[in-house]
N, C-alpha and C positions, 0 to 999 in steps of 0.2 A: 212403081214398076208394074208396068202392064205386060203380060203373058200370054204363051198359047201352052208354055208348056214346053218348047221344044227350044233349047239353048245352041243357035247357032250366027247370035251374034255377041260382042264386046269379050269382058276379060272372061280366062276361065275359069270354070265353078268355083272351082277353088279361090280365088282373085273374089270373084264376086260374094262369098261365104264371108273374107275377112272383112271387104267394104261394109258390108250391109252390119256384122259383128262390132264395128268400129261406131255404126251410126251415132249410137247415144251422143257418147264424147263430142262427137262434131256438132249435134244439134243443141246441148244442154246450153242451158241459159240463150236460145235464142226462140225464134220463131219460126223452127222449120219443124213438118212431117211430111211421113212415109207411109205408103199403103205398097202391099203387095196384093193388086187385083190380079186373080185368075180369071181367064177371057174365058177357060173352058173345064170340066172338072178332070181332065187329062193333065191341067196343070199346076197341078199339086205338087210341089217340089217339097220332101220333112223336113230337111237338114233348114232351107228357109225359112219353113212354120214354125219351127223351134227358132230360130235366131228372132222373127217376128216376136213370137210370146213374150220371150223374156227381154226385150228391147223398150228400151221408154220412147215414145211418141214416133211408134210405127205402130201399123194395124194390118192384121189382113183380111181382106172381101175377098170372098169366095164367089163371085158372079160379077157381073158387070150390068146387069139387070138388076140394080136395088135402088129404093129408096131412101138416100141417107140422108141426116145430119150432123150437124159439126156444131156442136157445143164449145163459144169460146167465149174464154175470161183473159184477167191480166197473167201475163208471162211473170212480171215482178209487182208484189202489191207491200204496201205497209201499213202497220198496224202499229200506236204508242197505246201502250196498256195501261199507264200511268193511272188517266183516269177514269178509262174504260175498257173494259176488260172483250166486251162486244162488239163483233163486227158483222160486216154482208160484203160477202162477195159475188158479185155479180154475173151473170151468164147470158148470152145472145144465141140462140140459133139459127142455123142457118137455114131451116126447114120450118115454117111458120105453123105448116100442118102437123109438124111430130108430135103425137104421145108426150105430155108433161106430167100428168096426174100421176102415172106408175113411176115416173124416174125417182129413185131415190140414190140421192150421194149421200156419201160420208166423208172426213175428211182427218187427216190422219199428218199428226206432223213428225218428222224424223227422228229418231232416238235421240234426245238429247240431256242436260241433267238440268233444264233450266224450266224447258213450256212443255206444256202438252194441253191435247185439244177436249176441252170440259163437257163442252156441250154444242151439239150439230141440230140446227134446225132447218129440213130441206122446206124452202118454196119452190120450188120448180117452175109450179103451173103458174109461180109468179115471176120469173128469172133471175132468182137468186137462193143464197144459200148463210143462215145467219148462224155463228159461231163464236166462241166464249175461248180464249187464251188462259188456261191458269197456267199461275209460277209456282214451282217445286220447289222455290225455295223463298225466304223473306226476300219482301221486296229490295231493300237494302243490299243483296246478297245478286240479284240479277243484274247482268249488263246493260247498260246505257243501251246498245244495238247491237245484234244479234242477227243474220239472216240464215232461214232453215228453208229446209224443202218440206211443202205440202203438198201431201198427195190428196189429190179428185179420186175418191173411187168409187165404185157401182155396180151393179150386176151387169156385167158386158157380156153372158150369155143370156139374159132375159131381153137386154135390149141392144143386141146384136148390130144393130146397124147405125148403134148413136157414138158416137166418138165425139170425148173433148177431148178441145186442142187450147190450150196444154191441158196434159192429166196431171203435173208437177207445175206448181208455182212458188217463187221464190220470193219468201216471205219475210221482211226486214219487219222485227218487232225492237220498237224504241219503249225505252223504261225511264221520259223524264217528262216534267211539265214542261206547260208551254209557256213563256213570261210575256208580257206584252208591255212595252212601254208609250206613255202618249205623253208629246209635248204638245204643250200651251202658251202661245207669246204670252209677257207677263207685262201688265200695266195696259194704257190705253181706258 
């Protein structure tokens, strides 16, 4: 949503307060976002900035005069922990020139009673990001499949004008081997 500030077209504030409120639900599990750029600093709306903040995969730019980037990974990735526990998740910029050395993620997986995230090792400046799944409980005791939300996070006041998309990816972790079977004509 691009502004000046001055609401005199579409629904009323009101109307447009619940849409923008509503966002998540609509975008989750897909690949849509949201920026609210202000064209000028007159168009500062709060009640907006507040629904921004606390909204998953919306953002707001305050200028239209910036240099950004868009940091993007998978929307849905999977992980079988069976017989490794480590992975990398990978990341693309869309900004070849952006700052990677300072970026630091973390990455944070949702309350659950099953995983949680061990160990975060950012590469950035390599584009990716290497992370360890442990189980909270015997393995015997974990589900077969499982999908959580993992959250991307960062200092997004240090690096104000880097936004990934997604900041939440949905994370299916399988808990079995893999069997491989191979036929051989027989005789000959």
């Amino acid at each position: 949503m691009l502004t000046d500030g001055l609401h005199n077209y579409g629904p009323e504030k009101e109307a447009l307060y619940d849409r923008l409120e509503n966002w998540s639900s609509f975008a989750r599990g897909h690949y849509y976002f949201a920026f609210y750029v202000m064209l000028t600093p007159n168009a500062r709306e709060q009640k907006i900035c507040d629904i921004v903040d606390k909204t998953e995969q919306m953002w707001l730019i305050e200028s239209s005069d910036v240099n950004i980037s868009f940091v993007s990974t998978y929307l849905n990735a999977k992980a079988n922990i069976y017989d490794n526990k480590e992975r990398s998740l990978p990341f693309r910029f869309s900004n070849p020139d952006a700052p990677r050395d300072n970026l630091k993620v973390d990455l944070k997986l949702e309350p659950n009673p099953y995983y949680e995230i061990s160990y975060v090792g950012s590469n950035m400046d390599r584009g990716f990001v290497n992370f360890k799944i442990k189980g909270l409980k015997p393995l015997m005791e974990l589900p077969i499949k499982t999908t959580l939300r993992l959250h991307i996070l960062y200092d997004k006041e240090k690096n104000y004008l880097t936004f990934f998309t997604p900041e939440v990816v949905n994370l299916t972790i399988l808990n079995h081997g893999t069997r491989i079977m191979i036929i051989k004509p027989i005789g000959k």
